[in-house]
C-alpha positions as a Markdown table, in Angstrom:
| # | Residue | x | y | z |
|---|---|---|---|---|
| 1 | Unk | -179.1 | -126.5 | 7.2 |
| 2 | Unk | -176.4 | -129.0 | 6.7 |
| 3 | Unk | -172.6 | -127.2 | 6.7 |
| 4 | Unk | -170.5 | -127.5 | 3.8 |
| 5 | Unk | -166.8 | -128.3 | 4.4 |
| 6 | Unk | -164.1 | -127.2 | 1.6 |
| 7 | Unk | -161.1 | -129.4 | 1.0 |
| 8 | Unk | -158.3 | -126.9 | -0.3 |
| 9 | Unk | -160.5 | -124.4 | -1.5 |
| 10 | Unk | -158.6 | -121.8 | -3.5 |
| 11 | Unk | -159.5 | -119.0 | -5.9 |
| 12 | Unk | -161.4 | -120.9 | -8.4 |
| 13 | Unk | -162.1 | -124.0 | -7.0 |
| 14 | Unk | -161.6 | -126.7 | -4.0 |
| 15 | Unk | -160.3 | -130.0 | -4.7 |
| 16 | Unk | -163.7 | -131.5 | -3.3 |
| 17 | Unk | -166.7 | -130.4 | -1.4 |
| 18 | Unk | -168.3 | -132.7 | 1.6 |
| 19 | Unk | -172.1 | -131.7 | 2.1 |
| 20 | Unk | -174.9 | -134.2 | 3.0 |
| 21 | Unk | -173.2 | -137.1 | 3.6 |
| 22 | Unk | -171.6 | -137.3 | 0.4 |
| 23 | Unk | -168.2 | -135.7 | -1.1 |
| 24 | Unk | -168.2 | -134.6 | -4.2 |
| 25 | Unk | -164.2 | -134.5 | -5.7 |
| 26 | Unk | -163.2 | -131.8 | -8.5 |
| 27 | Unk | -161.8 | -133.9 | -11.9 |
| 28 | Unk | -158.6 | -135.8 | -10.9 |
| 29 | Unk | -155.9 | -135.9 | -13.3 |
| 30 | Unk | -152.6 | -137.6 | -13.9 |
| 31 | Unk | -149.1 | -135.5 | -12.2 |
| 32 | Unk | -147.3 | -137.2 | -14.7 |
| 33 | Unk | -148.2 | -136.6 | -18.4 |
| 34 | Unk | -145.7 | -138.6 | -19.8 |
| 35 | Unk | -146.6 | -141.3 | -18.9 |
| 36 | Unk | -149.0 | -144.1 | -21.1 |
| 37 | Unk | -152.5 | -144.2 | -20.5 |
| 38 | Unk | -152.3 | -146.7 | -18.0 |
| 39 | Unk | -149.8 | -144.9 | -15.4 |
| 40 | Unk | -152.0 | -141.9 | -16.0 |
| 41 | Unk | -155.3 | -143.5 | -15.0 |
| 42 | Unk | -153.2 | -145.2 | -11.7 |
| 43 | Unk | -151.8 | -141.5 | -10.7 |
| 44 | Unk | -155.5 | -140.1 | -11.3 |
| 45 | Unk | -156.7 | -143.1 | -9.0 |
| 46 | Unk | -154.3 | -142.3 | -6.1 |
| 47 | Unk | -155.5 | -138.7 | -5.9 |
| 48 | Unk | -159.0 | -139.8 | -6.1 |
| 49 | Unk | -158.2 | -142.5 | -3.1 |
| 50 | Unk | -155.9 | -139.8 | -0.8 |
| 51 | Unk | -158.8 | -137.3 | -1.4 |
| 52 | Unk | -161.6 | -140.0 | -0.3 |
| 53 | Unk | -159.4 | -140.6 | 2.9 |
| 54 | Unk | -159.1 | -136.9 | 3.7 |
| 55 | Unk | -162.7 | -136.5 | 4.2 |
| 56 | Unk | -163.6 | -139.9 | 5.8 |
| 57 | Unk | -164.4 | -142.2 | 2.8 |
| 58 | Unk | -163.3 | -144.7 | 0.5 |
| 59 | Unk | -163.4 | -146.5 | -2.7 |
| 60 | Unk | -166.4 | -148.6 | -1.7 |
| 61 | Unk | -168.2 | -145.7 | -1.0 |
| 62 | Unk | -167.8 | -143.9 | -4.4 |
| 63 | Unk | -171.9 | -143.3 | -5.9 |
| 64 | Unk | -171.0 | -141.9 | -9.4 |
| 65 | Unk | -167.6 | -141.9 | -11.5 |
| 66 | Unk | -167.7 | -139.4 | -14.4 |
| 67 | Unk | -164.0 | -140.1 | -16.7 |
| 68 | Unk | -163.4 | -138.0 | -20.0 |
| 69 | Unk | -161.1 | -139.9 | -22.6 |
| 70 | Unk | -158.3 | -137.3 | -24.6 |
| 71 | Unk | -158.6 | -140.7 | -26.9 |
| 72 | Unk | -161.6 | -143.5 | -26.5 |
| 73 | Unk | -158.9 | -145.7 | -28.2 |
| 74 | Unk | -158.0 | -145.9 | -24.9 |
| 75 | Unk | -160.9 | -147.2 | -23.3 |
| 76 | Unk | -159.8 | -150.8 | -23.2 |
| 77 | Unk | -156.6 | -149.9 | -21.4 |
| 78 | Unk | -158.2 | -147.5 | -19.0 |
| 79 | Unk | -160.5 | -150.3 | -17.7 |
| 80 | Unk | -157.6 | -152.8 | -17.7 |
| 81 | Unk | -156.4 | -150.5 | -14.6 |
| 82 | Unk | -159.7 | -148.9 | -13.5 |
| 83 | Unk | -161.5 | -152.9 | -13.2 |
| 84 | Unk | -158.5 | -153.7 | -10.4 |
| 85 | Unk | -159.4 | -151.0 | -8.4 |
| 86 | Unk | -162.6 | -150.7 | -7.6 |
| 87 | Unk | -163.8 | -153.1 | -5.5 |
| 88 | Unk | -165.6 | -155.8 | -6.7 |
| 89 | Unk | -169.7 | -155.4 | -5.7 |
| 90 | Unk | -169.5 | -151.6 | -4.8 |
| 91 | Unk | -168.8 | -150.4 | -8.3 |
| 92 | Unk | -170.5 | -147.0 | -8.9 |
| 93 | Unk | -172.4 | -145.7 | -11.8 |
| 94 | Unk | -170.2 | -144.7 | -14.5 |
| 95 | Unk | -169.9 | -142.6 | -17.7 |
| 96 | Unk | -167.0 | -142.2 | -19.8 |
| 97 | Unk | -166.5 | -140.2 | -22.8 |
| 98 | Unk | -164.0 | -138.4 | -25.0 |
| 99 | Unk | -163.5 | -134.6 | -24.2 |
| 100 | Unk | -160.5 | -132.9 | -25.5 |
| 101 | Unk | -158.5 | -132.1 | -22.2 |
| 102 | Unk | -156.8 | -128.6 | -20.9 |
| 103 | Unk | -153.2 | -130.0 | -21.6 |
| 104 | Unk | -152.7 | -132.1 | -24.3 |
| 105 | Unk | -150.7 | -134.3 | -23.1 |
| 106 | Unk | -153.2 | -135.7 | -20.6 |
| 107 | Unk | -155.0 | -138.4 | -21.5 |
| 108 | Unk | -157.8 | -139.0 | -18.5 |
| 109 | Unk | -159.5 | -136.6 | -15.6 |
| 110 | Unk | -161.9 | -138.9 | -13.4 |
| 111 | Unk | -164.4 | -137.1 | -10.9 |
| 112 | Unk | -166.1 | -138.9 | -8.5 |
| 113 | Unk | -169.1 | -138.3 | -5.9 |
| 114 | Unk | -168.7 | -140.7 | -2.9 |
| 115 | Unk | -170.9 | -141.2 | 0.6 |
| 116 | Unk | -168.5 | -140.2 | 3.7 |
């Protein structure tokens, strides 16, 4: 049986979960709610990338990208920043949808499930 390692576990849930040679990352979301859609999807990124690194991975590596929309209006904008980050040939599968979030100020959560 293959061991399961917990990145910052805590009471009701780790930040991500490596088992099987893949990670699999709890939603991602923005520090900063203020700001536009665009800074929020970048600050959801960064986590998403710092988290990768932490358990041996990267962007390139990422299988499967789920992203719930506060507003689908802001589809077009969330792809402006989301289409110069991932790299360009090693783009995952992706949904997106809107979801009303847990703080409505928040406009994106992305989670992820990436090889190591």
């Amino acid at each position: 049986m293959t061991d399961i390692t917990r990145i910052d576990p805590g009471p009701r849930l780790s930040e991500a979960s490596v088992h099987g040679g893949r990670i699999y990352c709890s939603g991602m979301i923005p520090e900063d709610t203020g700001l536009d859609i665009g800074g929020q999807v970048k600050q959801a990124l960064a986590e998403i990338d710092a988290l990768l690194a932490r358990a041996g991975s990267d962007r390139t590596k990422i299988l499967t990208a789920t992203i719930w929309l506060a507003d689908i209006g802001d589809f077009a904008a969330m792809n402006a920043v989301w289409d110069a980050w991932v790299v360009p040939g090693q783009t995952p599968a992706r949904a997106t949808v809107q979801a009303r979030l847990n703080d409505p100020k928040m406009k994106i959560e992305i989670m992820v499930v990436a090889a190591v």
